[in-house]
C-alpha positions in Angstrom: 45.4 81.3 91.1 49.2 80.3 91.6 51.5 82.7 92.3 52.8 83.0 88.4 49.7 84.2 87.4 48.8 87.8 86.9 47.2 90.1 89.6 45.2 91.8 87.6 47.7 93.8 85.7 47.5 94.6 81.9 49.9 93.1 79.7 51.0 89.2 78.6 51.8 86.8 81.0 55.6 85.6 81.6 56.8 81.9 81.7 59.5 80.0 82.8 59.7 76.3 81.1 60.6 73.1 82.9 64.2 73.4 80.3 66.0 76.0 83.1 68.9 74.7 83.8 69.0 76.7 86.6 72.3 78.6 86.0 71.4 81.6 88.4 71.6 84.0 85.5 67.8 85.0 85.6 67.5 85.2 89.4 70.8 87.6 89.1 69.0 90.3 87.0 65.4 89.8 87.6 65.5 89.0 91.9 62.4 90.5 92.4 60.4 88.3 90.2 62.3 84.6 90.0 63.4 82.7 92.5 65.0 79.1 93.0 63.0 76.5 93.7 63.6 72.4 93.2 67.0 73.1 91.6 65.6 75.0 89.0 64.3 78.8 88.3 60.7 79.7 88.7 58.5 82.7 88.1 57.0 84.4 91.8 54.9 87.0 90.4 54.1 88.7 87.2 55.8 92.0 86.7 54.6 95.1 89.1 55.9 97.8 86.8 58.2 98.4 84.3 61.2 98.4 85.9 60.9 94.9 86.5 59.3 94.1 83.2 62.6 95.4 81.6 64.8 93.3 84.0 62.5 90.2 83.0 63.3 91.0 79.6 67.1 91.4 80.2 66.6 87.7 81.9 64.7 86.0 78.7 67.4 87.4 76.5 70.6 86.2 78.7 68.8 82.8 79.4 70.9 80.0 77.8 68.3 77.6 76.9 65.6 80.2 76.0 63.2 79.4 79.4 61.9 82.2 80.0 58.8 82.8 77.4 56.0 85.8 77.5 52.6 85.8 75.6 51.3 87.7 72.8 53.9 90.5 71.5 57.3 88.5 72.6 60.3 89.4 74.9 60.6 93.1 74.3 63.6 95.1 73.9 66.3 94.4 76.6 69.5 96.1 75.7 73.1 94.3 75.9 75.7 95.0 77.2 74.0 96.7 80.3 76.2 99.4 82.1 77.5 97.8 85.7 79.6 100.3 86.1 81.9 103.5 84.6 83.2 101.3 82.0 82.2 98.1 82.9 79.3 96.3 81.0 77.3 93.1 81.7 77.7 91.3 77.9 74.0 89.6 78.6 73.4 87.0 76.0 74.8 83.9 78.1 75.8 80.7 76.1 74.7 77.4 76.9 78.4 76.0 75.8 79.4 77.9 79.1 76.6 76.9 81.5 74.9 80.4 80.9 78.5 82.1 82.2 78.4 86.0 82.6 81.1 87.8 80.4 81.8 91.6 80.6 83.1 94.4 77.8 85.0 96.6 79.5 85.5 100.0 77.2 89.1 101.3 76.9 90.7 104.2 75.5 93.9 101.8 74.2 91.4 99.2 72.6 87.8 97.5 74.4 88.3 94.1 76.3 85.6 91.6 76.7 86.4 89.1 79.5 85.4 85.8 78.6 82.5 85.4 76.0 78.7 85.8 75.2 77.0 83.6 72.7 78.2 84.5 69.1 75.4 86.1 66.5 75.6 88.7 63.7 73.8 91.1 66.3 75.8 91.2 69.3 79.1 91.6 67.6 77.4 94.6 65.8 76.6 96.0 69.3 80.5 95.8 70.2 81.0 97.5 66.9 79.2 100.9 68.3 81.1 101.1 70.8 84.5 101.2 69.5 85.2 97.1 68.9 86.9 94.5 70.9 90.9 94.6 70.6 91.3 91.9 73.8 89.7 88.8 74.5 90.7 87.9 78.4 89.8 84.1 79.0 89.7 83.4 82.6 89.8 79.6 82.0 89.0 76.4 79.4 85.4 76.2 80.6 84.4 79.6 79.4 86.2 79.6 75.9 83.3 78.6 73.8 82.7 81.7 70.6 86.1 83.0 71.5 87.7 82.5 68.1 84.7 83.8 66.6 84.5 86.8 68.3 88.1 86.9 68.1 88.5 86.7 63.8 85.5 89.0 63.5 87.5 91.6 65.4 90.6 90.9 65.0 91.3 90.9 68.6 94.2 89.2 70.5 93.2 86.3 73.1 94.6 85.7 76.3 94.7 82.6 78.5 97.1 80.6 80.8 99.0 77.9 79.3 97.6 75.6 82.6 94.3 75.4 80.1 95.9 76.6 76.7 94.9 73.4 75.4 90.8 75.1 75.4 92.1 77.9 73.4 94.5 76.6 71.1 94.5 79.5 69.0 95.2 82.1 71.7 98.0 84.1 70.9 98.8 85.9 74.7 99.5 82.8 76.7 100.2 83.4 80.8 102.7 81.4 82.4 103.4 80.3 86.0 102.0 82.1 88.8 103.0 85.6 88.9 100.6 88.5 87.4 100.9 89.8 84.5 100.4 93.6 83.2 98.8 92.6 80.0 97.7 96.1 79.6 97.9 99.6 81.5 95.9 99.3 84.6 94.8 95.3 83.4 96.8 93.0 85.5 96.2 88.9 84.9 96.5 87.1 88.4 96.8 82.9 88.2 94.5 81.3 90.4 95.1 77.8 89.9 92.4 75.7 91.8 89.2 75.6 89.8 91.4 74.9 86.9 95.2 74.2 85.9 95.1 77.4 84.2 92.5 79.6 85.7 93.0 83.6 86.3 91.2 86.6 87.6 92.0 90.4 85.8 92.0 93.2 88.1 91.1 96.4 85.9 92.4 99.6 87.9 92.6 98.3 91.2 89.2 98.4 91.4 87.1 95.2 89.5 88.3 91.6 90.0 87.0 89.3 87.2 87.2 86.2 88.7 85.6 83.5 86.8 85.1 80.2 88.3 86.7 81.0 91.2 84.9 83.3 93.5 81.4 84.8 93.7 79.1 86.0 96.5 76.6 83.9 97.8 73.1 85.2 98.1 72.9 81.9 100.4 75.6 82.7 102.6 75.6 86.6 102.3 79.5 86.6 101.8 82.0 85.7 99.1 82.3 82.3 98.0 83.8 79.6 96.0 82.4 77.0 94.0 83.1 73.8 96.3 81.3 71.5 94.6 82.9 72.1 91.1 86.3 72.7 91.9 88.1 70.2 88.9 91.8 71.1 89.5 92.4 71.2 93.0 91.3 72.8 95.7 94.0 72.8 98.4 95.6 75.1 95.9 92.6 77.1 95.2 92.8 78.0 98.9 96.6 79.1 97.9 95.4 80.8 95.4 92.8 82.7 97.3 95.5 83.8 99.8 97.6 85.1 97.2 95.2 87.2 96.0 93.9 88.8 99.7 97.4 89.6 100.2 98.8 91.5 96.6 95.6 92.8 95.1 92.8 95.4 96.1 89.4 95.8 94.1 86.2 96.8 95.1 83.8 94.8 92.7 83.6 90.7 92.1 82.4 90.1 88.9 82.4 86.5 88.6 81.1 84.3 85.4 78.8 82.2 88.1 77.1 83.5 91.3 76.6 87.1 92.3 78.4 90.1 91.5 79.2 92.3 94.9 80.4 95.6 95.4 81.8 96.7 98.7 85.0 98.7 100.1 88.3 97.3 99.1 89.1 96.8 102.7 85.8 94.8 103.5 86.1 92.8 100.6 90.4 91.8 101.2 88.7 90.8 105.1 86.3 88.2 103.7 88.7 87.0 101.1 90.4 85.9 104.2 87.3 84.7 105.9 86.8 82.3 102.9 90.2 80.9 103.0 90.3 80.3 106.7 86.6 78.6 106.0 88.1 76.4 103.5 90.5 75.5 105.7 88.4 74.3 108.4 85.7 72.3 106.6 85.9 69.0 104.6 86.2 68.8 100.8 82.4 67.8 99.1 82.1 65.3 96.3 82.4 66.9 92.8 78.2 67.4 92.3 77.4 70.6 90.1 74.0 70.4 91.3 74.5 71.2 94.9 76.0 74.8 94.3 74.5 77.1 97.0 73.9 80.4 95.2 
């Protein structure tokens, strides 16, 4: 028997096809079932109970490339978005056009916000439609703009981006400019990060989550925050700038980034290893551009 097959519970075995293209998004929400192995996600067990059916589910349905498979009956229900936080929703539903990237709506009483975007469809705009509609569309850089202007004309929403990666989002109407944040809305400020990007920005909602994008996660591998060495397009001696700058005029609590982990720990804790990382950057060589040797 190898280890994907059932134990002996009832119900229809999960799968997960050779097509993964391991983007870390089923590991994130089903960690007690998948794991990584040769670069690429793989079932460990069946489901123990339904907890972790239901977060196997969540994965299927957020898989980009639709890997993750189950036998007779299908994927059952897994509702999107999926309540992080207060306000703060995981938008499930990942795009392949953005690597499987996370994106979050974020319910407002002046008008909902979804930070970067899920995969188009009929279905998932309807879901935003329950909950009061998206008025703002916060792009944290050109990589993650793919279904924006859809989601955008269906809602009539306005679309912000930094004019370092404008070009991505031609049609955004709210462009960013130089370096210093930006109040876009009460209690939303837009911070530039150039590094990852020309143009690339975290949005601090209420001092207390720091949607960062490209350029910061946690690392499972390294227990700590992070940044995406090995994919860093712009430059990174002033993503390590950018990093500093935003240890030293912002405080939040969660990282919800569009790759890697999301973390929360103290504000205080979380401004100490935002220092950590820049002094590590510091003191290690650059790696070669290779998307494939990200260390989740």
């Amino acid at each position: 028997m190898s280890a994907a097959e059932p134990r002996g519970q009832a119900g229809p075995a999960w799968e997960i096809r050779e097509n993964c293209v391991n983007c870390d998004v089923a590991r994130q929400l089903a960690p007690e079932t998948v794991v990584e192995a040769g670069a690429r996600s793989v079932l460990l067990r069946q489901p123990a109970d339904e907890a972790e059916e239901l977060a196997l589910a969540r994965a299927a349905v957020a898989c980009p490339v639709r890997a993750i498979r189950r036998g007779p009956g299908g994927i059952p229900a897994a509702p999107f978005p999926m309540r992080l936080d207060g306000e703060v929703h995981l938008c499930g539903h990942n795009s392949a056009r953005t690597f499987g990237a996370n994106a979050y709506l974020v319910r407002r009483p002046e008008g909902n916000l979804l930070v970067d975007t899920p995969r188009w469809s009929p279905a998932v705009a309807a879901s935003y439609e329950e909950l009061g509609g998206i008025a703002h569309i916060l792009l944290t850089h050109r990589d993650h703009t793919a279904h924006a202007r859809r989601f955008a004309r269906h809602f009539g929403a306005r679309v912000w981006i930094h004019e370092g990666d404008r070009d991505a989002a031609p049609y955004a109407d709210m462009v960013l400019r130089g370096r210093e944040p930006v109040d876009v809305l009460p209690g939303v400020t837009a911070r530039p990060v150039p590094g990852h990007t020309r143009g690339s920005v975290v949005y601090v909602v209420d001092e207390r989550y720091c949607f960062t994008g490209d350029t910061l996660y946690w690392s499972r591998t390294a227990q700590d925050l992070e940044v995406f060495e090995t994919v860093v397009w712009y430059s990174r001696a002033e993503l390590a700038e950018s990093l500093l700058r935003l240890a030293e005029q912002a405080r939040f609590s969660w990282v919800l980034p569009g790759h890697g982990d999301r973390c929360h720990r103290p504000a205080g804790e979380l401004h100490e290893r935002l220092l950590g990382l820049v002094a590590r950057m510091r003191g290690r060589p650059p790696q070669p551009l290779d998307i494939g040797a990200v260390e989740w």
